[in-house]
N, C-alpha and C positions, 0 to 999 in steps of 0.2 A: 504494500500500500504506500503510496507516494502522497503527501501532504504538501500543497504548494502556499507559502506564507513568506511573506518579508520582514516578520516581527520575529523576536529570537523568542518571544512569548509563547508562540506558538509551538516551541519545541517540545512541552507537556506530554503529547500522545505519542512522542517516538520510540520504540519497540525493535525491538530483536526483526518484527514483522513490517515496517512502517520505517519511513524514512522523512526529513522533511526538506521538499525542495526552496531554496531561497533565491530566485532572481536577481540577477547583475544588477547595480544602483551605483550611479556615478562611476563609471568607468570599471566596477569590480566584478569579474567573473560570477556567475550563477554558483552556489552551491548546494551541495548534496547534505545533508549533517544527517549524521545513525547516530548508536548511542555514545560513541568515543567524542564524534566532534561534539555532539551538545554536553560531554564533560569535561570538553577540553575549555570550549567556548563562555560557558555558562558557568565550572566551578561547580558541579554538583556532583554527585556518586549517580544518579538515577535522574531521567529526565522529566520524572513529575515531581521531582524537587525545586523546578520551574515555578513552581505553585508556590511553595513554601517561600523562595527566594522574593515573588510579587507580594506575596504578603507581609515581608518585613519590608522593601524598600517601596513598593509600591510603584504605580504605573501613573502618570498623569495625561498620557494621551488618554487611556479606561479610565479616567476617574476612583481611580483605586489608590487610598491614601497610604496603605501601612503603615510602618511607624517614623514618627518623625527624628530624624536624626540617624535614618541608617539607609543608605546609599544601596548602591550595587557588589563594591568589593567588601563591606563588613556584612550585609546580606550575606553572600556568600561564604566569607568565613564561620560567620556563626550558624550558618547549616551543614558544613564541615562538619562543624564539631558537636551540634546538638540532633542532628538530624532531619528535624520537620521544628514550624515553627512553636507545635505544642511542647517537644523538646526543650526549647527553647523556655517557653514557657515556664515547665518545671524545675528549672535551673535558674531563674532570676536572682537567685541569691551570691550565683557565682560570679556575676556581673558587678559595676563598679560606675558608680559616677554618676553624670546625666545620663549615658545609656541605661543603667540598671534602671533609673528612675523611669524615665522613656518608653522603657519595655515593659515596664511595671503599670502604668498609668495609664496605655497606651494598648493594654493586650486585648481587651476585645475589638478593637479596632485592627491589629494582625489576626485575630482570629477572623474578623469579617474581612479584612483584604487576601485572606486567603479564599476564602469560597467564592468573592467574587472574579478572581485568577482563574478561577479551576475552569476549564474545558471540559464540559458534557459530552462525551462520544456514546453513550449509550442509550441515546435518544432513539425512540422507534419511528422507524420511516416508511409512514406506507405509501410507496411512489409507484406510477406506472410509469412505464417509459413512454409510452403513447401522449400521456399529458403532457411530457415536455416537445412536441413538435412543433417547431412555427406554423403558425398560424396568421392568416390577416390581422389586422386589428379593429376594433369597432371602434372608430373615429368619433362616433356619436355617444357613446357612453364613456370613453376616455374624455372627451370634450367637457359631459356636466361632472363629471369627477376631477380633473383638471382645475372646472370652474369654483365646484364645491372646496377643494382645497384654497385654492389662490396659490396654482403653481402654475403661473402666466411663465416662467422665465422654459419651463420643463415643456408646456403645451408648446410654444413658439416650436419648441427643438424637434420634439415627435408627430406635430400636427403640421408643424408648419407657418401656422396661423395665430394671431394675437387674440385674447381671449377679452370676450367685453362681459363685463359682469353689470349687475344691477344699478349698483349704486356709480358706475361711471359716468 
């Protein structure tokens, strides 16, 4: 299974079975990462320590806070060595400083940046292949949907056409 992502976030679901392709970006080759590169890359023993590592440093393109005052390379060391951020958790005592405080004050907010990290892959998909064939489009029901939203700049691009609403 080949998983295609540009975020290293997305490195979570990669497996023995599963791969995740990354896209060339500014000038840099496309890459492949299995499970050596995302513990080369990312610092973790396992790649849904992904998870654990979003929860302590957090994501701000996803809106995901974790804890404040811990980056990307102390994330990763303290899942090193604690394992998962609950790990982490039961060892607050070992810590020291504003981090101890931080981690202390601050843990159910790593508890809830880790769940919201987490990638779902065991979602049930009931798809036929038949429903994804192109199809025309019904200009006329895309038009009062368009309208109903107030997405004039989106109708222009697939309609073609400027959208006149009521109150214009």
């Amino acid at each position: 299974t080949q998983l295609v992502a540009a975020d290293k976030d997305s490195a979570q679901p990669v497996t023995e079975k599963s791969v995740m392709f990354r896209p060339g970006r500014q000038g840099n080759p496309a890459e492949v990462w299995d499970i050596p590169a995302v513990q080369e890359r990312v610092g973790v023993e396992h790649p849904t320590q992904v998870i654990d590592i979003l929860g302590l440093q957090g994501d701000s393109a996803d809106n995901i806070p974790g804890i404040p005052g811990i980056g990307p390379k102390t994330a990763a060391k303290l899942i090193q060595k604690y394992g998962s951020v609950e790990g982490l958790l039961e060892h607050t005592h070992e810590l020291k400083g504003k981090q101890k405080e931080n981690v202390e004050n601050f843990a159910e907010q790593g508890r809830m940046s880790k769940v919201l990290a987490t990638i779902i892959t065991d979602v049930p998909v009931d798809l036929e292949w038949s429903d994804l064939k192109v199809t025309p489009i019904h200009k006329e029901r895309l038009r009062e949907l368009f309208a109903e939203l107030e997405f004039r700049t989106l109708a222009k691009r697939v309609l073609g056409e400027e959208l006149t609403t009521v109150s214009e």
